[in-house]
C-alpha positions in Angstrom: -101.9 -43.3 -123.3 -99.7 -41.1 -125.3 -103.6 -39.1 -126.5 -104.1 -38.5 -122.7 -101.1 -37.5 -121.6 -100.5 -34.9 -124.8 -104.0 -33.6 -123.9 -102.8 -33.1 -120.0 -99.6 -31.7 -121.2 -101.4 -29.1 -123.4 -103.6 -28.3 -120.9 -101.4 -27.5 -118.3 -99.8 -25.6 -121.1 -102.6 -23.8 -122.1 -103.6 -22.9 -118.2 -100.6 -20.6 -117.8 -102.5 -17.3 -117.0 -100.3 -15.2 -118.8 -102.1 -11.8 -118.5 -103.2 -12.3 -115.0 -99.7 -13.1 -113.6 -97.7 -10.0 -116.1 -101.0 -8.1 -114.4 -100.1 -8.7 -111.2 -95.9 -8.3 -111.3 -96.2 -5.4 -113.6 -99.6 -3.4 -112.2 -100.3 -5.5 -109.3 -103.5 -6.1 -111.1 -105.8 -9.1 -110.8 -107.5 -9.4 -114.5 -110.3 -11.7 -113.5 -111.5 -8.7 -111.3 -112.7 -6.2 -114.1 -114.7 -6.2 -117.5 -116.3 -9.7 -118.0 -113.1 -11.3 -116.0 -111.5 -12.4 -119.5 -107.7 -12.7 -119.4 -105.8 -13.2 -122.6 -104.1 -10.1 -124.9 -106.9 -8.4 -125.9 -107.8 -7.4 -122.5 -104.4 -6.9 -121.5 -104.2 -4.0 -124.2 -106.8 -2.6 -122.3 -106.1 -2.8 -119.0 -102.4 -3.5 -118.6 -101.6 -1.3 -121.7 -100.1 -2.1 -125.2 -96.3 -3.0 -123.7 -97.9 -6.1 -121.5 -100.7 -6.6 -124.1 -98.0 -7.6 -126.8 -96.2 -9.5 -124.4 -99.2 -11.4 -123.0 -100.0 -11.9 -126.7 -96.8 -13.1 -127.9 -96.6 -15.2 -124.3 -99.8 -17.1 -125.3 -98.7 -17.4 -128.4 -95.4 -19.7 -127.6 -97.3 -21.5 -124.8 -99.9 -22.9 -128.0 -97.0 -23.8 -130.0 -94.4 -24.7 -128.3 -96.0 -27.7 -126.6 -97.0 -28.8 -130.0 -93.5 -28.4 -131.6 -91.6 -30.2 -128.2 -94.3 -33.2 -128.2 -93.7 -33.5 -132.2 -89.7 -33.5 -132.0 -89.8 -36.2 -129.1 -91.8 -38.7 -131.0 -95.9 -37.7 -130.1 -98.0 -38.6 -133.2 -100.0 -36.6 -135.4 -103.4 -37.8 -133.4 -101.8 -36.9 -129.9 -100.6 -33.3 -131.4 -104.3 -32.7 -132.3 -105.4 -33.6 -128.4 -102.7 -31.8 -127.1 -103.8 -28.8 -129.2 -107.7 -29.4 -127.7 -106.1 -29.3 -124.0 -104.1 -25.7 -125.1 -107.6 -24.3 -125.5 -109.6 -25.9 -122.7 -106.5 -24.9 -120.4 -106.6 -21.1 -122.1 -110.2 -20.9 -121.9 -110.6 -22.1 -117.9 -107.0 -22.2 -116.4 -107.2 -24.5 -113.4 -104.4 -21.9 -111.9 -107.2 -18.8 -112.0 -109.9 -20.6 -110.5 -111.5 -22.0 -114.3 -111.3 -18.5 -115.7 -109.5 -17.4 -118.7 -109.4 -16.0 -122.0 -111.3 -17.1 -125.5 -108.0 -18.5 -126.8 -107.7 -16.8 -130.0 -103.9 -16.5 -129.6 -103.5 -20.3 -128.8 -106.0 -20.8 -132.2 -103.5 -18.9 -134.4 -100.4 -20.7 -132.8 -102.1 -23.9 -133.0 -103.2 -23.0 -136.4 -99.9 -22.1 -137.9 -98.4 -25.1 -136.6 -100.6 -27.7 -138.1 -102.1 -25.1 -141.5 -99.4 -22.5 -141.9 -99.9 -22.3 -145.7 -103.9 -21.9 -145.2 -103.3 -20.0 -142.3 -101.3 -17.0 -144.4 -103.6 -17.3 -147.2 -106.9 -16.9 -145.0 -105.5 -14.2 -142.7 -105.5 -12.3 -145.6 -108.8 -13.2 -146.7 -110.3 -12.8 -143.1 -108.5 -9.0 -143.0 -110.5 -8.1 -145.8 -113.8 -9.6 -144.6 -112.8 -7.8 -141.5 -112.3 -4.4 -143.2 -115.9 -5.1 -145.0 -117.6 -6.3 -142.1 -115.9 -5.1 -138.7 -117.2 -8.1 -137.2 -114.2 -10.0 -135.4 -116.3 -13.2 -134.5 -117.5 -13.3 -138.1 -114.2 -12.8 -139.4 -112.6 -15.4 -137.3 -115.2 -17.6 -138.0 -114.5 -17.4 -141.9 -110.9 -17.6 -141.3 -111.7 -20.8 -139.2 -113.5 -22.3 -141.9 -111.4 -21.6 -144.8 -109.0 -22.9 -143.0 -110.7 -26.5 -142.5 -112.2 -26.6 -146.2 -108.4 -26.0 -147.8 -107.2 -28.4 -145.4 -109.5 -31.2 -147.1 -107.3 -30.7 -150.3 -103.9 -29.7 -148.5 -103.9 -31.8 -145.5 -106.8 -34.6 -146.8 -107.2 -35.8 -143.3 -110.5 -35.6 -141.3 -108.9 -34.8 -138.1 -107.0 -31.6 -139.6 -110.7 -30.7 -141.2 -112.7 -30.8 -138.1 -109.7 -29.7 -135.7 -110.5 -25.7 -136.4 -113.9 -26.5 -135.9 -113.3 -27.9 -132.6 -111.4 -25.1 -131.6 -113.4 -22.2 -133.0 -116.8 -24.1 -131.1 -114.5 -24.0 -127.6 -114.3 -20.5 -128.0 -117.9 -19.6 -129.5 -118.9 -21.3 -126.2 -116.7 -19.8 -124.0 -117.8 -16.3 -125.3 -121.9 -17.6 -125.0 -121.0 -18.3 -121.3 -119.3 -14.7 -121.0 -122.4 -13.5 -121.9 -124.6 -15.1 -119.8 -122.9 -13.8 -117.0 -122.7 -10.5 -117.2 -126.3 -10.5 -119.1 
């Protein structure tokens, strides 16, 4: 019960359509109607401009953490903090307030990430900037943040959930940006 209702909680969480809502107060600005329909910070830079893209960003930052840090100081268990962060994404990805549209969740990935791997985290942000400054490739740079995060956390965390958790994450998104594609292919 406590898996199902942590995955609800983070996907109500995660749903929270933060650039679309700052678009609309702020610009009176519907993101889902322009580029690919993506909301999250990186279109909110933009579109809404670098003021409301930082505070999207830093919006969809807390709501990927905080859920994770509330549910873990009321009692939630390490494997319901790993469905809760699962729901984040999903809700991120295709809010059920939008209409099932929504972002790629990289924000929610980093929060999630530094709650559960803030020691890899650090350490791989740097690695992935300078794979990023060799490549300028941000799905390839994300990718080998993504899995240096899950190898170190074989030695750090030595838990198969934490190994395959950034997996999970990183395939929600690769297959959120295939669909993205598809449509506007």
């Amino acid at each position: 019960m406590g898996n199902i209702l942590s995955f609800f909680i983070g996907y109500f969480s995660g749903s929270f359509p933060s650039a679309y809502v700052l678009g609309k107060i702020f610009k009176n600005f519907d993101m889902t109607q322009v580029g690919n329909g993506r909301i999250g910070a990186s279109f909110s830079f933009k579109y809404l401009g670098k003021t409301i893209g930082i505070v999207v960003g830093i919006l969809d930052f807390i709501k990927g953490f905080l859920p994770l840090l509330i549910l873990s100081k009321i009692g939630f268990e390490k494997l319901s903090l790993l469905f809760c962060a699962i729901g984040l994404m999903l809700g991120h990805n295709w809010s059920i307030f939008i209409g099932f549209k929504g972002g790629l969740g990289a924000m929610i990935m980093y929060s999630i990430f530094l709650y559960f791997y803030p020691f890899e985290l650090i350490l791989f942000l740097f690695f992935g900037s300078i794979f990023y400054i060799l490549t300028k490739n941000t799905y390839y740079s994300t990718f080998f943040i993504i899995s240096g995060i899950s190898f170190l956390s074989i030695f750090t965390k030595k838990d198969f959930y934490f190994f395959i958790l950034p997996l999970i994450l990183f395939s929600i998104m690769s297959f959120k940006k295939r669909k993205i594609k598809e449509l506007n292919a």
